[in-house]
DRENPA-821947 format. One record per residue (C-alpha): x, y, z; residue in one letter. Coordinates in steps of 0.1 Angstrom, whole numbers, plus 5000, padded with zeros to 4 digits. Example, Ala and Ser with C-alpha at 12.3 -4.5 7.8 and 13.67 -1.06 7.14 Angstrom:
512349555078A;513749895071S;
***
This chain:
069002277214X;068302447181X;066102117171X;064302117205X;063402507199X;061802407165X;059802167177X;058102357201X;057702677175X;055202377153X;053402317187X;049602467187X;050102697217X;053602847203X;051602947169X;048503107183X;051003337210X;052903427176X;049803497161X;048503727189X;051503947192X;051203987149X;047704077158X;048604367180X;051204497161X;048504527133X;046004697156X;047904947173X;050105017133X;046405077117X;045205237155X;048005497152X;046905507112X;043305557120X;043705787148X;045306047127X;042606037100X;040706387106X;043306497128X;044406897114X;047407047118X;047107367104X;046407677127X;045207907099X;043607837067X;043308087038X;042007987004X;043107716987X;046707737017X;047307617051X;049607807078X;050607457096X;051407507133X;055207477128X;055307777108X;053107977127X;055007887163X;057708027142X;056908307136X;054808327168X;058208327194X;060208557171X;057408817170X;057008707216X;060408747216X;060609097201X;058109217221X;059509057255X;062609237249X;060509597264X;059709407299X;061609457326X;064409187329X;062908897347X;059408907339X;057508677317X;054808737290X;051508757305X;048508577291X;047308907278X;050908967258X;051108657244X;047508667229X;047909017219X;051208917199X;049508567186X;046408737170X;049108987152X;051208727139X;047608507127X;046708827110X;050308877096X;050308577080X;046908537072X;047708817050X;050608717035X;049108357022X;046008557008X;048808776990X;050408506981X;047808326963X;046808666945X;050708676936X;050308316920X;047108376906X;048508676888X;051608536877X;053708776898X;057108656907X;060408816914X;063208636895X;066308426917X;068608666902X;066808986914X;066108836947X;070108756949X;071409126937X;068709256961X;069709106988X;073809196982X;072609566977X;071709567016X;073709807033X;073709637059X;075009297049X;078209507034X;081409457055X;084009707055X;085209707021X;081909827008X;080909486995X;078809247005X;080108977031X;079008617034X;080408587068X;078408937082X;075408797061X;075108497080X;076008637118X;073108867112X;071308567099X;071708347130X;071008687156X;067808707138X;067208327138X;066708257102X;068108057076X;069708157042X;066608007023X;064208137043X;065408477043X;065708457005X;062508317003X;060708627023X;062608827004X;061408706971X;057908736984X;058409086999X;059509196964X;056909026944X;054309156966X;055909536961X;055309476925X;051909456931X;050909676957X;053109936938X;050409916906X;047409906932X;048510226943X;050310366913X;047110606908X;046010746941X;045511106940X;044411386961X;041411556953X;041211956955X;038611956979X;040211766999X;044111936998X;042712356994X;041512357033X;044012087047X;046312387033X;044912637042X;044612497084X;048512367083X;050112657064X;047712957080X;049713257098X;049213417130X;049913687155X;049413807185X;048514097209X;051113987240X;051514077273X;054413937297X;054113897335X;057513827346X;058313697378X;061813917380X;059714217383X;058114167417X;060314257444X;061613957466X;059913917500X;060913987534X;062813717547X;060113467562X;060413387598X;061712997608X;057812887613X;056912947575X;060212807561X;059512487581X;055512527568X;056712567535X;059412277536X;056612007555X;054012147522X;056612007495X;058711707504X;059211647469X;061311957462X;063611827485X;063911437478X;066611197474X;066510957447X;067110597450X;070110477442X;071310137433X;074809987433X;075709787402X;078409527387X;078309527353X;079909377321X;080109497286X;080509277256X;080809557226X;083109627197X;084809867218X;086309607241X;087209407212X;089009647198X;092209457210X;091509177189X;090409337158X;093109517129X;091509807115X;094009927084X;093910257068X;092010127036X;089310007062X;089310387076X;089210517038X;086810247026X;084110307050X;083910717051X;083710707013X;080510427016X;079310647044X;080611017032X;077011127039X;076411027075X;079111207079X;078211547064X;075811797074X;072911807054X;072612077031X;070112387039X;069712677025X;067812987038X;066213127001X;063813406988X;061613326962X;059413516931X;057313306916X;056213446881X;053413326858X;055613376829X;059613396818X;059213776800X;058213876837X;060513646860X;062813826836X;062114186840X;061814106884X;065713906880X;067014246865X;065314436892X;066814216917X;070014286906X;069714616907X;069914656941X;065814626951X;065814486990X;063614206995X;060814437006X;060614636974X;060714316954X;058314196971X;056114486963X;057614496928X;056014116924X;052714196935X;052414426909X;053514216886X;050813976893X;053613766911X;054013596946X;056913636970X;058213367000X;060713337018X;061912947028X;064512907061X;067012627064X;065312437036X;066812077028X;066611976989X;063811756992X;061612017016X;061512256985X;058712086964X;059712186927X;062811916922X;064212176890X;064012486913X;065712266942X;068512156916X;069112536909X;069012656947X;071412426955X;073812516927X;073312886933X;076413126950X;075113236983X;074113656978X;073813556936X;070413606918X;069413336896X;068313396864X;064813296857X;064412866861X;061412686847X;060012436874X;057312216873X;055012476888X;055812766867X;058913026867X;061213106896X;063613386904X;065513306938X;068213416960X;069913216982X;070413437018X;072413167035X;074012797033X;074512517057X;075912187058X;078312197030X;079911877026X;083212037031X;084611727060X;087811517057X;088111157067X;090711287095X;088011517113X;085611217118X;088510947123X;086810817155X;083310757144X;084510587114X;087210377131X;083710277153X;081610157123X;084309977111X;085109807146X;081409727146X;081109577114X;084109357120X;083109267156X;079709187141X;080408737138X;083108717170X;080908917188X;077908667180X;080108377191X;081408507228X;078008607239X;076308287230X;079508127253X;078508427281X;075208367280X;075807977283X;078007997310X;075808247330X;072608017323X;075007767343X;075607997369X;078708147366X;079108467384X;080308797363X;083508827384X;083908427378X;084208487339X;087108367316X;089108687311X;089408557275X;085908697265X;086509037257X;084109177280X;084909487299X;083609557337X;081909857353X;080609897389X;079210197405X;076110367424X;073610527401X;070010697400X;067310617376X;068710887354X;072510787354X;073511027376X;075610937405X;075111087442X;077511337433X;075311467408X;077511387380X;076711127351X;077710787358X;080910717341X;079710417319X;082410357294X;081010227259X;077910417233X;075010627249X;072810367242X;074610137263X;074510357295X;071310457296X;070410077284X;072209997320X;070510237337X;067410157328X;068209777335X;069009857369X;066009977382X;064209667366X;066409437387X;066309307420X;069309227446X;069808877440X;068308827405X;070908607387X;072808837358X;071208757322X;073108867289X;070809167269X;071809287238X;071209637227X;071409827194X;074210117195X;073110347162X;075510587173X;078310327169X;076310157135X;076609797159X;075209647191X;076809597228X;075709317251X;075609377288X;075009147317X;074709337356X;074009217390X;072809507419X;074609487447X;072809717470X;069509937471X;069510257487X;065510387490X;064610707482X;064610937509X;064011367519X;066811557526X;067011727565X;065712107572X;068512177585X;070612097549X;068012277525X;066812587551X;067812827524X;067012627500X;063512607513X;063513017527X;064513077484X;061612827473X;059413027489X;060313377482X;060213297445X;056713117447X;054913447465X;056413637440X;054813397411X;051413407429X;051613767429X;051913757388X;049413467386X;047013667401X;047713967382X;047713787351X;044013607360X;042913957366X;043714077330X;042313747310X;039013777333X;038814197321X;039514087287X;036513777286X;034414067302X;034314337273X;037714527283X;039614607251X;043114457254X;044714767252X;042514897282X;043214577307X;046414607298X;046814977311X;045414877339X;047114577346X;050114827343X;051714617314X;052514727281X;051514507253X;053214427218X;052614267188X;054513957177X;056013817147X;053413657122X;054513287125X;053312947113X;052612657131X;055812487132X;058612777129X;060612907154X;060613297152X;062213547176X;059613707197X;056813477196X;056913227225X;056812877220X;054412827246X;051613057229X;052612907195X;051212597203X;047812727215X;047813047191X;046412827162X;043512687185X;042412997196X;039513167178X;039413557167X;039113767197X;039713487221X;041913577251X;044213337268X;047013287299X;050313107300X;052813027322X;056413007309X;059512947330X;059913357335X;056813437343X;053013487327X;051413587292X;047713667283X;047313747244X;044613727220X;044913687183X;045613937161X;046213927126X;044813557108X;046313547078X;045113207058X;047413037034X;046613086998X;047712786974X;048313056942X;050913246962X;052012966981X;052512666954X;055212486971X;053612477005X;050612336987X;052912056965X;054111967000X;050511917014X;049811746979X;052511536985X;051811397019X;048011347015X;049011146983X;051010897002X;048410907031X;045610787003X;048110546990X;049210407020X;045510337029X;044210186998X;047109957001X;046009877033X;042209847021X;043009606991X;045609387015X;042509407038X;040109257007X;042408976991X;042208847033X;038708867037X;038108707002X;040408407013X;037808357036X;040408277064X;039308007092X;041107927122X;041707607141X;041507747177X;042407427191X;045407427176X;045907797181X;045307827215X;047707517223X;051007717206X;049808077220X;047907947259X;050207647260X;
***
């Protein structure tokens, strides 16, 4: 047999088939070879470096899946969403290569070692010892879908690239011209000529006749609505219902308040008085006077004669007062004690602290609970990763939430609640678990229809330092509806005493503001109007004084000098018109205008950053393959 078959392989017909079939593996090898000559792979090039489509698809469905997380459960990215978040990630990493080359180019790097004690530091790759966790580094790792080296290797880059950016902006400044007005507009002071139109002071109507009521209750349905409501199963995943499986010791407990003492604590404030003198002989000579029994008034007189300034700062953290050697001191001073006289950075202070908050007087017993939660979340963090990749699998697969192994850990709710949380009895709904959590499954709710299959959604819990997962099914709809007349007749009959007796101060209050735009003093409309006016407290933009409504607060600063206006508040009505404009003045107001200094400074910086990031991109001269880009974003 074997001799037969040789024979024929030296025949003329059995060497040119043989031939043939080496001839087409040639030509389709060198066809494949020649096919992929000019062929690109890279979506984005940048200088002298390529972004190849790999890495950019990357990086494209972790920043799509981010931003898929806001839609309502159910719905794809659009077309529009997923260019929106494709031209952002181009432009992200666009920037980085250009970065990157600058980096090289400089000889900028970040050594392995600093990369590696960086990256222990991380709060919040530290388990509950205080010390960094391998285990917690890589659960956060996989939830986040990257690996060790890549994560090292961003980091490396990220601190590299803070080297540099840090020396860009190492001089930005702020100008004088630039900082005196910006002062002067965010700390300026006002007050105000006020009158009050209060609904309380009209007498209440007759009672209306059943025609109007009925008029009145036809006129606004929406006063009287029911919301919809929506019957939910639900299941929680979440260190709480974990807790069974997890040991918590009392060196866990102790361990973790004394890494996170201060989220614990109040922050400190303190409510001060402040001389600022322009010498120490005179802070001096004011401290003594101080201490003698001078109220704040006369020192306050007592420093403008000495050619000094006087504020006054209210529940003041240690980094809102501006001068970091007079912070030190105020928060070292008694409460009621005058200091002696401290030299700051911006010349000499006397204070007096009026009152303190926030002391860090708190025991690990008094906040037991929240700590035993951080702790439970930063054990749960790995075994919660692995049961909700098993959920989620076994939901993909159609397993029902009652259906579910009881082994899991999960925890079920079911109930009927509104697009708030509340329940038809008007009471919250009774979701077990961190605030987050409930109004996370609230809000899911109403973004899910009857029959839509349940799909596993994480959410972050700050309040517990962890995250919960949560899968729900709605079982029923109820639609919005209007309650009866007959159940809401007084209801209705009070609605609409109380409205004709806010018309009746509306129109009152119109009357006065029209008076006032005519020529009538305010004092004069006023009298008329039967009112009596008053002057309130001068007040800044921002703080919350006694006798100045918020509601004209936030216009006051708008209005111009002699410009009258009209408000409504929940009592009732105001007009008022300016009164006193005092500006802010940076000499006897230094912190206020260290403060402004300080925020216009890392505004500049922050843009020149963003300006030279800008130019190290355009001079990479970036060019993009839109075939290739359109195929990973438009598939």
């Amino acid at each position: 047999m074997i001799t037969a078959f040789r024979r024929y392989l030296e025949t003329w017909y059995a060497r040119a088939f043989f031939m043939i079939m080496v001839g087409s593996f040639i030509f389709w090898g060198v066809g494949d070879v020649v096919r992929m000559i000019g062929t690109t792979t890279w979506v984005v090039k940048a200088g002298d470096q390529t972004i190849e489509g790999p890495a950019f698809q990357a990086e494209f469905q972790r920043a799509l899946s981010a931003a898929s997380r806001a839609l309502p459960q159910g719905q794809e990215a659009t077309a529009e969403l997923r260019r929106k978040v494709g031209d952002e990630t181009m432009q992200r990493m666009t920037e980085q290569a250009a970065i990157a080359q600058t980096l090289r180019a400089m000889r900028i790097t970040a050594p392995d070692q600093a990369v590696v004690e960086f990256a222990r530091s991380m709060p919040a790759f530290h388990g509950a010892d205080g010390k960094f966790s391998k285990p917690l580094f890589d659960a956060i790792l996989r939830n986040n879908g990257m690996t060790e080296a890549r994560f090292l290797d961003s980091l490396r880059g990220d601190l590299a690239q803070r080297q540099l950016l840090t020396a860009v902006t190492a001089g930005a400044t702020a100008p004088e011209a630039l900082l005196v007005p910006l002062h002067a507009a965010e700390f300026e002071k006002r007050s105000a000529d006020m009158v009050e139109f209060p609904i309380s002071a009209i007498p209440e109507p007759a009672e209306p006749d059943e025609a109007v009521v009925r008029r009145w209750y036809d006129n606004h349905p929406d006063l009287y609505e029911t919301p919809e409501y929506r019957r939910i199963k639900a299941i929680e995943l979440s260190p709480r219902t974990l807790a069974g499986e997890i040991t918590v010791s009392d060196e866990d407990l102790r361990t973790t308040f004394e890494r996170y003492r201060a989220n614990y604590v109040p922050e400190a404030k303190r409510s001060i008085e402040i001389i600022s003198a322009p010498d120490e002989t005179k802070a001096a000579s004011l401290a003594e006077k101080w201490r003698g029994g001078l109220d704040w008034a006369a020192m306050k007189a007592a420093a403008d004669a000495d050619g000094a300034s006087a504020l006054e700062m209210d529940g003041a953290t240690q980094t809102q007062v501006p001068d970091p050697d007079l912070a030190k001191a105020v928060f070292a001073l008694p409460v009621g004690d005058v200091s002696a006289p401290i030299k700051g950075g911006l010349g000499w202070f006397v204070v007096k602290v009026t009152n303190a908050t926030g002391e860090g007087a708190v025991t690990l017993d008094s906040v037991k609970d929240k700590v035993r939660e951080r702790v439970l979340a930063e054990k749960a963090a790995e075994l919660m990763y692995d049961r909700a990749n098993k959920i989620d699998n076994l939901l993909a697969a159609g397993t029902a939430l009652d259906d579910l192994p009881g082994d899991m850990g999960i925890a079920g709710v079911a109930g009927t609640l509104d697009a708030s949380g509340m329940t038809p009895e008007g009471e919250k709904a009774p979701i077990p678990g961190a605030p987050e959590l409930a109004a996370a499954i609230a809000a899911a709710a109403f973004q899910t229809q009857k029959g839509d299959p349940p799909r596993l959604m994480e959410v972050p819990t700050p309040s517990s330092g962890g995250t919960a997962y949560f899968a729900l099914v709605v079982e029923d709809i109820t639609p919005a509806g209007v309650k009866p007349f007959d159940a809401v007749r007084q209801q209705a009959a009070d609605a609409w005493a109380f409205d004709v007796q806010r018309q009746t101060q509306e129109q009152a209050a119109a009357a006065m503001l029209k008076a006032v735009t005519g020529g009538q003093s305010f004092s004069d409309a006023a009298t008329v109007a039967g009112v009596t006016p008053h002057l309130t407290p001068l007040v800044g933009r921002t703080e919350r004084v006694e006798g100045m409504p918020p509601e004209l607060q936030r216009v006051l600063f708008a209005l111009k000098p002699n410009e009258a206006t009209m408000l409504e508040t929940p009592e009732g009505f105001i007009v008022a018109i300016p009164a006193e404009i005092a500006p802010a003045d940076p000499k006897s107001d230094p912190m206020g205008f260290e403060q402004t200094r300080a925020v216009v400074t890392r505004s500049i910086s922050g843009d020149i950053g963003a300006v030279f990031t800008e130019a190290l991109r355009l001079r990479a001269n970036p060019k993009i393959n839109q075939k290739n880009f359109d195929q990973i974003v438009q598939p």
